[in-house]
Biopython code that builds the backbone (N, CA, C, O; Angstrom):
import numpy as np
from Bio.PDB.StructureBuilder import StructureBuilder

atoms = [
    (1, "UNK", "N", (348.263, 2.890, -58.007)),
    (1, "UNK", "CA", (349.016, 4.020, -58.498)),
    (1, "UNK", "C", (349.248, 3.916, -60.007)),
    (1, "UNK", "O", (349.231, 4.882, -60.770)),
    (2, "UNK", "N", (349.433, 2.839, -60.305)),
    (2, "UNK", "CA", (349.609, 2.943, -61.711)),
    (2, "UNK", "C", (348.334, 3.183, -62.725)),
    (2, "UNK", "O", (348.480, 3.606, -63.872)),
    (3, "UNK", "N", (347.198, 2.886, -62.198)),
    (3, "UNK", "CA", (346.203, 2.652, -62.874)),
    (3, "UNK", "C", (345.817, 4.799, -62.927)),
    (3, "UNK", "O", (345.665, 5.475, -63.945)),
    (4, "UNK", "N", (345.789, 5.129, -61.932)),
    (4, "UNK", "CA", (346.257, 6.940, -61.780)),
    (4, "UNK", "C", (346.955, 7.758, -62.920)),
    (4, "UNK", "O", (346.617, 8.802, -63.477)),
    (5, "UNK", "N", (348.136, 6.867, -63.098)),
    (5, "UNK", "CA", (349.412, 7.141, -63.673)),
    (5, "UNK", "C", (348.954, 7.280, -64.808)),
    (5, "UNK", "O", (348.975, 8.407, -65.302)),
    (6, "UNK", "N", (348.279, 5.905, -65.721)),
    (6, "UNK", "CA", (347.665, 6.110, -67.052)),
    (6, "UNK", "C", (346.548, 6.821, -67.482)),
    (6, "UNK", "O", (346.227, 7.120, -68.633)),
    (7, "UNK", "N", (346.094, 7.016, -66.614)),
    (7, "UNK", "CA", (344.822, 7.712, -66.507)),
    (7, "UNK", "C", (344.961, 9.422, -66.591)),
    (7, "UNK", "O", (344.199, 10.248, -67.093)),
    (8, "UNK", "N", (346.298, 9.590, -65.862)),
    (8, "UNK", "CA", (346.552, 10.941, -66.475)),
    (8, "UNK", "C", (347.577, 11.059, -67.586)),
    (8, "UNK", "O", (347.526, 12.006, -68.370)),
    (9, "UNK", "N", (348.445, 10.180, -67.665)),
    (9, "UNK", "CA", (348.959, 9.789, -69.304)),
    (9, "UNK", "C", (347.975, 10.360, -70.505)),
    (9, "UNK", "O", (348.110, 11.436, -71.086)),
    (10, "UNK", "N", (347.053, 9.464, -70.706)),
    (10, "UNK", "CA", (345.654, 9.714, -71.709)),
    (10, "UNK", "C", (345.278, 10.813, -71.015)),
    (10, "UNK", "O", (344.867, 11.634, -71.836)),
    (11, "UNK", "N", (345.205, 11.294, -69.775)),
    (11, "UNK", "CA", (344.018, 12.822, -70.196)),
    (11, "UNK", "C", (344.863, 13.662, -70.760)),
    (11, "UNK", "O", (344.430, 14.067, -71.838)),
    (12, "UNK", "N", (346.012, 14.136, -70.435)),
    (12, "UNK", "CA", (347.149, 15.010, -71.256)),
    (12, "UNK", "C", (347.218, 14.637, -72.577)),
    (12, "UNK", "O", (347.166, 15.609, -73.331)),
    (13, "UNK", "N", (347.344, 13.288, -73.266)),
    (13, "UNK", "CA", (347.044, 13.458, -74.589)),
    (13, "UNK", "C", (346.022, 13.776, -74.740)),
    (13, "UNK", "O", (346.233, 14.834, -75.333)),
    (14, "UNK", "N", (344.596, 13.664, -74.640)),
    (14, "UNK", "CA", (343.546, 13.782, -74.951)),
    (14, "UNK", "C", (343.478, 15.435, -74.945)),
    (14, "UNK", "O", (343.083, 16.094, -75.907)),
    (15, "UNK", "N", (343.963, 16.019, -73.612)),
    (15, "UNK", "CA", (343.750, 17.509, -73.530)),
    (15, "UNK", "C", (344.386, 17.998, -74.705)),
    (15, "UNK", "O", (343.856, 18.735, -75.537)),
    (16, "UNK", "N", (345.895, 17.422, -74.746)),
    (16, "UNK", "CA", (346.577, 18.490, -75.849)),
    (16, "UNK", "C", (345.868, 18.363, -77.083)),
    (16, "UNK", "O", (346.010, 19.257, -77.917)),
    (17, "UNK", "N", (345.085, 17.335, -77.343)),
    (17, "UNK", "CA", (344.630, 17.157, -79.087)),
    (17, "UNK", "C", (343.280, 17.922, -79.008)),
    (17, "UNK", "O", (343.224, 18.712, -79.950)),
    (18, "UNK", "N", (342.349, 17.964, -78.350)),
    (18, "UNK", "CA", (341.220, 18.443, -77.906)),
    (18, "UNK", "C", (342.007, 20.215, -78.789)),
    (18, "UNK", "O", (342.015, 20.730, -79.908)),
    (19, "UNK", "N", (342.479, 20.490, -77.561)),
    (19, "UNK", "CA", (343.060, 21.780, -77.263)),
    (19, "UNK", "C", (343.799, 22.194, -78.493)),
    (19, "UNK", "O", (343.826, 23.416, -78.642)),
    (20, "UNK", "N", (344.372, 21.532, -79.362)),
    (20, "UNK", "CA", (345.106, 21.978, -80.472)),
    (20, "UNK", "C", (344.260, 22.072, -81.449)),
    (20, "UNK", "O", (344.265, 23.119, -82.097)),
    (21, "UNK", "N", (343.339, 21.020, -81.794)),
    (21, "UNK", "CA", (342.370, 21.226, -82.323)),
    (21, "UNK", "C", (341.144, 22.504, -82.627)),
    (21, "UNK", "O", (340.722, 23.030, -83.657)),
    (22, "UNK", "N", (340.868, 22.659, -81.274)),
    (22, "UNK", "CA", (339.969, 24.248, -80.719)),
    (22, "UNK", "C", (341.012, 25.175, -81.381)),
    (22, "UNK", "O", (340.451, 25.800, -82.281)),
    (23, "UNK", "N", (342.053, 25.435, -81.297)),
    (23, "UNK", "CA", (342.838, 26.250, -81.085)),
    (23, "UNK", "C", (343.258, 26.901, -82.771)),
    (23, "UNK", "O", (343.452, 28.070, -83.103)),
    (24, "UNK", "N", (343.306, 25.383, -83.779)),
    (24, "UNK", "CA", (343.891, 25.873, -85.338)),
    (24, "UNK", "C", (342.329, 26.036, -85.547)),
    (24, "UNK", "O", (341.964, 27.126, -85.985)),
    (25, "UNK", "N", (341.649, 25.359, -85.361)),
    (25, "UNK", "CA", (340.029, 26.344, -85.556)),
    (25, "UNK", "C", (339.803, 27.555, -85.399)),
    (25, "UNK", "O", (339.299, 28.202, -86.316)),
    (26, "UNK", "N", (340.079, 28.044, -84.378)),
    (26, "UNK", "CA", (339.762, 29.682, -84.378)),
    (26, "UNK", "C", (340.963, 30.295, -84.552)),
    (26, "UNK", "O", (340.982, 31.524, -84.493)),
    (27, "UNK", "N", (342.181, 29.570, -84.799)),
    (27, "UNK", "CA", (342.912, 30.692, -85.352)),
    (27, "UNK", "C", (342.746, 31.194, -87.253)),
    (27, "UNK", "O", (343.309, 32.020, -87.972)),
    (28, "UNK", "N", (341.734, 30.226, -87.432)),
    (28, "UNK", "CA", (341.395, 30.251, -89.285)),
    (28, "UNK", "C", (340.547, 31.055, -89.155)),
    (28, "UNK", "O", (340.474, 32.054, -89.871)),
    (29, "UNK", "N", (339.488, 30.701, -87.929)),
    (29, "UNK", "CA", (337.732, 31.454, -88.617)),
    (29, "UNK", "C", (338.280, 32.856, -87.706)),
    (29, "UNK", "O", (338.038, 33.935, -88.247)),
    (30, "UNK", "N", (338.894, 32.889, -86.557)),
    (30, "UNK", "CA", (338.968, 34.176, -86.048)),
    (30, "UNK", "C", (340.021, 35.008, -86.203)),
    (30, "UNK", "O", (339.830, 36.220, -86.100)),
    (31, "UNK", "N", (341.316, 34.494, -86.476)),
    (31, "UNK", "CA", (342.769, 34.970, -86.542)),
    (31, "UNK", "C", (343.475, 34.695, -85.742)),
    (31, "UNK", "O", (343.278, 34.479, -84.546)),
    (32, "UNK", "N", (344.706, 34.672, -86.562)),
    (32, "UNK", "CA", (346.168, 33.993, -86.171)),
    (32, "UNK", "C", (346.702, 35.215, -84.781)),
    (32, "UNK", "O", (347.472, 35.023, -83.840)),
    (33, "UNK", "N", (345.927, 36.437, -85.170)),
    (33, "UNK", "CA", (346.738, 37.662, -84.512)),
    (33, "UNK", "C", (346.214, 37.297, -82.754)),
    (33, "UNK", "O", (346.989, 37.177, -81.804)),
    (34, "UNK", "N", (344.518, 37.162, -82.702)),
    (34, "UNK", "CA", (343.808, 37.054, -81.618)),
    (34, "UNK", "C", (344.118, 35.691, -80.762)),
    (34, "UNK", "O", (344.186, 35.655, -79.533)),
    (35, "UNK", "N", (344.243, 34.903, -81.385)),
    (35, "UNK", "CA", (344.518, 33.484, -80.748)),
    (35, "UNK", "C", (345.742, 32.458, -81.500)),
    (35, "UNK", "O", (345.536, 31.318, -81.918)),
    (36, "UNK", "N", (346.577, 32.934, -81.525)),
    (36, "UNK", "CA", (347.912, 32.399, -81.921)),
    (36, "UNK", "C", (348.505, 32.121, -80.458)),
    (36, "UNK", "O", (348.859, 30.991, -80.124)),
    (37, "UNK", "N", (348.578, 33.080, -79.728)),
    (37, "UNK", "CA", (349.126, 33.121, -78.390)),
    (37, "UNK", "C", (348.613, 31.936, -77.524)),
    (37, "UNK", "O", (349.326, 31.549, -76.598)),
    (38, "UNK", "N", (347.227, 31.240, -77.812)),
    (38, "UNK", "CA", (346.796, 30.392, -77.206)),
    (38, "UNK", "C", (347.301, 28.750, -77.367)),
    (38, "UNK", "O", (347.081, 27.809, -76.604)),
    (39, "UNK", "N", (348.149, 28.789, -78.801)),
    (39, "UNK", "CA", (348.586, 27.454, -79.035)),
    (39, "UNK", "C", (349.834, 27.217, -77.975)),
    (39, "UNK", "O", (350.447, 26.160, -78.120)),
    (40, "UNK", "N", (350.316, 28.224, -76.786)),
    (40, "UNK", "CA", (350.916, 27.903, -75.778)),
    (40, "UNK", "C", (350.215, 26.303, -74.996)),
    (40, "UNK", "O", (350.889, 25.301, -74.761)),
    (41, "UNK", "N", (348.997, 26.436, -74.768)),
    (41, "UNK", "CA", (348.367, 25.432, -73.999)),
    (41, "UNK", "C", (348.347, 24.184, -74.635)),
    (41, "UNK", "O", (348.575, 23.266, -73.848)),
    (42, "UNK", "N", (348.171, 23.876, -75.673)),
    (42, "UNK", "CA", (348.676, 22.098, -76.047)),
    (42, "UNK", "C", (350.040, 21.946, -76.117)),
    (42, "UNK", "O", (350.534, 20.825, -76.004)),
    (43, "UNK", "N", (350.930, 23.239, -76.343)),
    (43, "UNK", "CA", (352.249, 22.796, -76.370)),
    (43, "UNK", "C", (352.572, 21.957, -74.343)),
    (43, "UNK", "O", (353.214, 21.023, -73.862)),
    (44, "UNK", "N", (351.859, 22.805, -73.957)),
    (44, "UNK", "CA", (352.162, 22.493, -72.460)),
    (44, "UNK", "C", (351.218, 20.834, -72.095)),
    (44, "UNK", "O", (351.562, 19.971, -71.287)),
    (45, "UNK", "N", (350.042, 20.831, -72.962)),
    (45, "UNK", "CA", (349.505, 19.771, -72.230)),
    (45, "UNK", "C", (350.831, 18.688, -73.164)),
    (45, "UNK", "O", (351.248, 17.596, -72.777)),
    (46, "UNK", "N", (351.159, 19.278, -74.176)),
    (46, "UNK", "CA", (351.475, 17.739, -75.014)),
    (46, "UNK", "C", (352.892, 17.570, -74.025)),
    (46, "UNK", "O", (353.021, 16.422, -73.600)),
    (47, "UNK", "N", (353.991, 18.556, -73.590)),
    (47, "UNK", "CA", (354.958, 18.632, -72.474)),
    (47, "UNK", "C", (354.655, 17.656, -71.078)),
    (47, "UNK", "O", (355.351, 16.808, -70.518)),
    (48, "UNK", "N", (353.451, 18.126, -70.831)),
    (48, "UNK", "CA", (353.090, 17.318, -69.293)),
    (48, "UNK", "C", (353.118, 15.571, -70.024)),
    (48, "UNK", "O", (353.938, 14.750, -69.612)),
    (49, "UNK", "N", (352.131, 15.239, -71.092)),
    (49, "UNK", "CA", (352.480, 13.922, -71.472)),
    (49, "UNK", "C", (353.255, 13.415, -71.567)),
    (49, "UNK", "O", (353.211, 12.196, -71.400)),
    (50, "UNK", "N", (354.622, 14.180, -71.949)),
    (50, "UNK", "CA", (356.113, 13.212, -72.525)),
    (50, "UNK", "C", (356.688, 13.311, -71.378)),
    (50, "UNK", "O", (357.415, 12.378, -71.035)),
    (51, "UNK", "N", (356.521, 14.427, -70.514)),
    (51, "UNK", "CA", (356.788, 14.267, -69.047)),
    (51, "UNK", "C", (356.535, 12.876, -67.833)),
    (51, "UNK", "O", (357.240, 12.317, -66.992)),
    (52, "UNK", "N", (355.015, 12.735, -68.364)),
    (52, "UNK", "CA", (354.211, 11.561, -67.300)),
    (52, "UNK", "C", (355.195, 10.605, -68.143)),
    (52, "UNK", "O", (356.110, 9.996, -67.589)),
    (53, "UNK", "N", (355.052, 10.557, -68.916)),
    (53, "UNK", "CA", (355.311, 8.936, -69.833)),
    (53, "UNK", "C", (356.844, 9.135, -69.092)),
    (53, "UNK", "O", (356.961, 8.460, -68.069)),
    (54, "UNK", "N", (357.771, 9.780, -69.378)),
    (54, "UNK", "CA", (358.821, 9.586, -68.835)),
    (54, "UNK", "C", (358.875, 9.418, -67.084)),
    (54, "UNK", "O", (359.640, 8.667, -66.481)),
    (55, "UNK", "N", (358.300, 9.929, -66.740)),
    (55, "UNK", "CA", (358.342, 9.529, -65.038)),
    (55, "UNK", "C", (357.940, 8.325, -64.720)),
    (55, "UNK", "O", (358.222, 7.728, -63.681)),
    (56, "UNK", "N", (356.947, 7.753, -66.039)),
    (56, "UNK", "CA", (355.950, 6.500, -65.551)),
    (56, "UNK", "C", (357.489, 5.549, -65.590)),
    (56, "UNK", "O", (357.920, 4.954, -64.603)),
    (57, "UNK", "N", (358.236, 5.571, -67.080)),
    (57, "UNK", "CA", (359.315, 4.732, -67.165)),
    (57, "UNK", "C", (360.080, 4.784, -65.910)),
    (57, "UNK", "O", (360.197, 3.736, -65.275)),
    (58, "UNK", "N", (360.687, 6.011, -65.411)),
    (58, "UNK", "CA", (362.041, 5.990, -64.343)),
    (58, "UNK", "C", (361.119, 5.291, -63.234)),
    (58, "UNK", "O", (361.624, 4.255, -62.803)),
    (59, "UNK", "N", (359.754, 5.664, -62.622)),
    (59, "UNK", "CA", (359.129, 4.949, -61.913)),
    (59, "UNK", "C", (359.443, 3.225, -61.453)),
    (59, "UNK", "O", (359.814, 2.635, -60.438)),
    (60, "UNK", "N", (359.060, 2.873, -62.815)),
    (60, "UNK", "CA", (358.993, 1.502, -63.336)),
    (60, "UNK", "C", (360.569, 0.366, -63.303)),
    (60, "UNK", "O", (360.712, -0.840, -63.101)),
    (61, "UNK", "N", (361.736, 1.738, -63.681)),
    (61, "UNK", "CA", (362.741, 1.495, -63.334)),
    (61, "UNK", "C", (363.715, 0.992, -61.791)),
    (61, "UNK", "O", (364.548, 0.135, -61.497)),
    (62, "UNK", "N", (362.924, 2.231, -61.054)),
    (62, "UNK", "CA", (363.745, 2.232, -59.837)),
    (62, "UNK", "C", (362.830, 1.228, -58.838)),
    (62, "UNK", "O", (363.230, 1.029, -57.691)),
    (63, "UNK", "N", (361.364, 0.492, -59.405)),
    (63, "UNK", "CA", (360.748, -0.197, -58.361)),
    (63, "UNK", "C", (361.272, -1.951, -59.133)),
    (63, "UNK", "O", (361.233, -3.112, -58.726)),
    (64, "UNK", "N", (361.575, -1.496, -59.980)),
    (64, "UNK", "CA", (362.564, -3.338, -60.645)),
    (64, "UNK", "C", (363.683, -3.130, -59.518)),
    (64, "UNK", "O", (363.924, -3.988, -58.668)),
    (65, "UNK", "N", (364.477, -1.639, -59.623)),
    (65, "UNK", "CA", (366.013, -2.097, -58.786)),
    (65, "UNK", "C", (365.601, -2.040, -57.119)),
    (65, "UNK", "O", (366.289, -2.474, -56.195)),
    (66, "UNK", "N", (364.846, -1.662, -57.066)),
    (66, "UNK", "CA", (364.562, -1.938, -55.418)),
    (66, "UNK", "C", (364.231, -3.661, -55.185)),
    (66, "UNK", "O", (364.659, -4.371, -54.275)),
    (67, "UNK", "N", (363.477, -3.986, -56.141)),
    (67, "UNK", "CA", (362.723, -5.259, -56.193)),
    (67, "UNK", "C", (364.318, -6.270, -56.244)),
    (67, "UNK", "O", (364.397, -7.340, -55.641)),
    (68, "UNK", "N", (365.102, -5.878, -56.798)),
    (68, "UNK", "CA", (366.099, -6.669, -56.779)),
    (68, "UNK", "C", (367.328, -6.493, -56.248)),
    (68, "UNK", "O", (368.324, -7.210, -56.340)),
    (69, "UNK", "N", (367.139, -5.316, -55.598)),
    (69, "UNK", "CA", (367.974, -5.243, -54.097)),
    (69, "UNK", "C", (367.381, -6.116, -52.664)),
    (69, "UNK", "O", (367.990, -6.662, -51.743)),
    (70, "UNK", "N", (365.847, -5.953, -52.974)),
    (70, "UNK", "CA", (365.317, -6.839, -51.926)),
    (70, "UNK", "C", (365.792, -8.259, -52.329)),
    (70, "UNK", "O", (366.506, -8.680, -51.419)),
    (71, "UNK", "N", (365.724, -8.820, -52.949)),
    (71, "UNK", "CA", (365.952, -10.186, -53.253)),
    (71, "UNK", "C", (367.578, -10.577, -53.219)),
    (71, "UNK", "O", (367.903, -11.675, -52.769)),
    (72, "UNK", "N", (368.201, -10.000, -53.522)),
    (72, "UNK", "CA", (369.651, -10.064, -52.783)),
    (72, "UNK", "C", (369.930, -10.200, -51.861)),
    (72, "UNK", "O", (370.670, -11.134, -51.549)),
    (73, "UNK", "N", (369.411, -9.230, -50.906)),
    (73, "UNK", "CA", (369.635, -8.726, -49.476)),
    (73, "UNK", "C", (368.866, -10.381, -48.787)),
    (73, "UNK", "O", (369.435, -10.849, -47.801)),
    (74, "UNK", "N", (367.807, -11.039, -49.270)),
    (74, "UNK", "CA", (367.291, -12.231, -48.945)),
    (74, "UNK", "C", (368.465, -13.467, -49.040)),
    (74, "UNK", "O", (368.161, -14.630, -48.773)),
]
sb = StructureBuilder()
sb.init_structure("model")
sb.init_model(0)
sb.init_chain("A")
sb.init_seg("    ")
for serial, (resi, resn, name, xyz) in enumerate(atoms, 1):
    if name == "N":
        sb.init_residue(resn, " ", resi, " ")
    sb.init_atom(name, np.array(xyz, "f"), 0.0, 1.0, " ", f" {name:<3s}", serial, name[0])
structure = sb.get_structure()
């Protein structure tokens, strides 16, 4: 699971930079008016990243306090 976890970590960065990239490109050569509306989509991929990264942490969190509820309870 974790190896999953990072794996979509990096594709969300990768998407949002990809995607932001495409995106100030044709808003120069084609216009800000036609595709401005499209810089919605890296805002969202770069969202899902700070999202994963934060779930990966609370993840990481609550399987330490389980881990050391088990060992108590021993």
């Amino acid at each position: 699971m974790k190896l999953y976890n990072r794996i979509m970590l990096y594709f969300w960065l990768i998407t949002g930079v990809i995607s932001l990239i495409i995106v100030i490109i044709n808003c120069i050569l084609v216009g800000f008016d036609k595709w401005g509306v499209y810089l919605s989509m890296p805002l969202i991929a770069f969202l899902m990243f700070f999202f994963k990264k934060w779930m990966i942490k609370r993840m990481d969190n609550h399987m330490k306090f389980l881990e050391s509820q088990q060992t108590q309870k021993d």
